[in-house]
N, C-alpha and C positions, 0 to 999 in steps of 0.2 A: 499092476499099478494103474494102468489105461482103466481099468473097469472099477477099481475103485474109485476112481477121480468121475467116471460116468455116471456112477452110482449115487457119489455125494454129489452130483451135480442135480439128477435128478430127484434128491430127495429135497435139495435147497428150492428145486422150484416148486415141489407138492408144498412146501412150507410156507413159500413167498404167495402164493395163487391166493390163499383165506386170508393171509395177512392184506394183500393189494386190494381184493375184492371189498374186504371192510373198509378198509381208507377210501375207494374210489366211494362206497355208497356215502359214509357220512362226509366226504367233502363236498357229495352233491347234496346233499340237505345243505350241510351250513352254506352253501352258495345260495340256494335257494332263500334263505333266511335272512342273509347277509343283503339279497335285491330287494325283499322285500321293504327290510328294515331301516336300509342306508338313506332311503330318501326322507323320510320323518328325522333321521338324526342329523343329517346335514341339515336341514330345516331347522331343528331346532341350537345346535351349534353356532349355526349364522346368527338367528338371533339370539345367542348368549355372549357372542364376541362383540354385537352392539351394546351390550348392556351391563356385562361384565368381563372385559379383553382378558383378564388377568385368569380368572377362572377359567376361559374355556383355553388359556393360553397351556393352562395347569393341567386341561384333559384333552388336548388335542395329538396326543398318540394313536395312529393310528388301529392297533389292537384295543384301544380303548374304545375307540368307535366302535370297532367292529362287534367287542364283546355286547357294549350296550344294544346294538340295533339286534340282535340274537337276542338278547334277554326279552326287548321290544314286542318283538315276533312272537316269541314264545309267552309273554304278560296276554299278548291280544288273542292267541289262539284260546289259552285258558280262559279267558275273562270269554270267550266268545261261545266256550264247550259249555259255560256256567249258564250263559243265556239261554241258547239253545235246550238246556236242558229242563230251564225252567217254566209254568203253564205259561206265563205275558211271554217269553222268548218265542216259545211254541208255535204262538199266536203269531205274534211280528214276524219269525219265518214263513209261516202259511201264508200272510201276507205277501211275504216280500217274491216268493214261490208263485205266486199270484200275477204279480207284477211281473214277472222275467215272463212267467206265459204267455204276457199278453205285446211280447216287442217280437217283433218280426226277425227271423235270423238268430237272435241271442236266446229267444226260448227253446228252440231247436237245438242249441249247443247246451244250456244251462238244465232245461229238462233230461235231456240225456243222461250228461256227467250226475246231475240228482241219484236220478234214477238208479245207477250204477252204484253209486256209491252206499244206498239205499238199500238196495239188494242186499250187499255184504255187511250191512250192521250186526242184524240179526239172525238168526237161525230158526225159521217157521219150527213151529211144533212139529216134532215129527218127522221132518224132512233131514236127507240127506245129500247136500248140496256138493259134495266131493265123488266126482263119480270118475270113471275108465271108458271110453269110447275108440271107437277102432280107427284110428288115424296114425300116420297117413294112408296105412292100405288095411285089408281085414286081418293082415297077417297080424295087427301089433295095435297095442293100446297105447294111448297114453291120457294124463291126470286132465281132467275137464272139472270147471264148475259151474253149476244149471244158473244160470239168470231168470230163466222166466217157461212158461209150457204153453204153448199151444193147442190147438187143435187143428188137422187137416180139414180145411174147408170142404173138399169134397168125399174123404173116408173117416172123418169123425175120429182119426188118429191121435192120440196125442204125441207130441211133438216138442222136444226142447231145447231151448236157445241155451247151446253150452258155450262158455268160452276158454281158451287153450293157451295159457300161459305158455310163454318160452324163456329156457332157461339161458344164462342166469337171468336174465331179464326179466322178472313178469309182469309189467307193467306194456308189455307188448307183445302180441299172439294173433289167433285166428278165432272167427265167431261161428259156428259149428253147427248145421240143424239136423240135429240125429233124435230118432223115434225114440219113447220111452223103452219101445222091448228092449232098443240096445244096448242100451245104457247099464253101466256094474255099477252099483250103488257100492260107495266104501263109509266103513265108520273114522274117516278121517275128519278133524276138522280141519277149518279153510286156514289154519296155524300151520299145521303139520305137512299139509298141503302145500303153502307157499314155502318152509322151507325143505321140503324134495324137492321143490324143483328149483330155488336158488342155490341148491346143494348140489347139483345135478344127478340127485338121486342117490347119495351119501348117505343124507340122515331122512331117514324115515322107519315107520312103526315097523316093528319085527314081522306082521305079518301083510299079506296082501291079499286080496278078494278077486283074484285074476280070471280066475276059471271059473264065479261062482255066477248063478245065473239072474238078471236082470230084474230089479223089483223098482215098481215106478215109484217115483218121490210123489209127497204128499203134502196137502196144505199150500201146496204153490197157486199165485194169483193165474185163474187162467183166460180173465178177459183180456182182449188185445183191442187197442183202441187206433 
């Protein structure tokens, strides 16, 4: 009796673990959503109650609020994906990109996050940005993605700036400088990549490239400025 009450105990919390981890990540978006949103909808609320009491008396629910400043958020994100994609957007970004360069302290934070975010759009021709490096000792790898390659200034090595998601988290890790020799090139993409390791290694590709031996990535920018 004891081991089956252990049993279902332990199988209610393998069940609860994916169910909580999904509710914790999407309450942290719609929180997210919800800051950014709530101050334009109180703004405009306030003045709808001068102008029409009755009406905003009619949508003054607070789930009503809420849902709208989410819809808000998500109207400006799109309308913003639509710019940015288009040539005048382009442009106005290259400007605006411009301008962040040029303010002391905020280029330095704004260039970074760019940059970062830049890297993971696309997928260089050719390259394989999902690699295995030997951390934390030689004994063990674990999943690394290449941001950027250097070269050794003084051995003409190259050299690549990986970084090392942690599970479940990956939005926080280690920044990693390991030589091309060492590096396991995998044909994963940076999908299948980030969910290994918010899976903590559950779901991913039936096969692995663990023991195969190290091929440098290709088409990566190698100036360092």
């Amino acid at each position: 009796m004891l081991g089956k009450i252990r049993r279902n105990i332990v199988a209610g919390i393998l069940t609860f673990i994916p169910i909580w981890l999904t509710a914790w990540v999407i309450s942290v978006l719609v929180g997210i959503l919800l800051s950014l949103g709530s101050p334009i909808v109180n703004v405009f609320f306030s003045w709808l109650r001068g102008v029409a009491p009755g009406l905003a008396a009619a949508f003054s629910a607070p789930w009503f609020q809420s849902t709208v400043a989410i819809a808000t958020v998500l109207a400006a994100l799109y309308l913003l994906g639509e710019i940015a994609t288009a040539v005048a957007g382009r442009r106005l970004l290259a400007t605006f990109d411009y301008l962040m360069a040029r303010i002391p302290i905020v280029q330095s934070i704004y260039g970074a996050a760019r940059q970062l975010v830049t890297s993971f759009q696309d997928k260089p021709g050719g390259q394989q940005r999902v690699v295995l490096i030997e951390f934390p000792s030689p004994e063990m790898k674990t999943i690394g993605l290449v941001t950027r390659i250097f070269n050794d200034a003084d051995t003409g090595e190259e050299i690549a700036a990986v970084y090392v998601p942690t599970t479940p988290n990956p939005t926080s890790g280690y920044m990693e400088l390991v030589p091309t020799s060492r590096l396991v090139m995998l044909d994963w993409t940076i999908n299948e990549a980030m969910t290994f390791i918010m899976s903590g290694g559950a779901a991913a590709p039936s096969k692995l490239n663990y023991s195969k031996g190290a091929a440098k990535p290709v088409s990566v920018v190698k100036t360092v400025r």
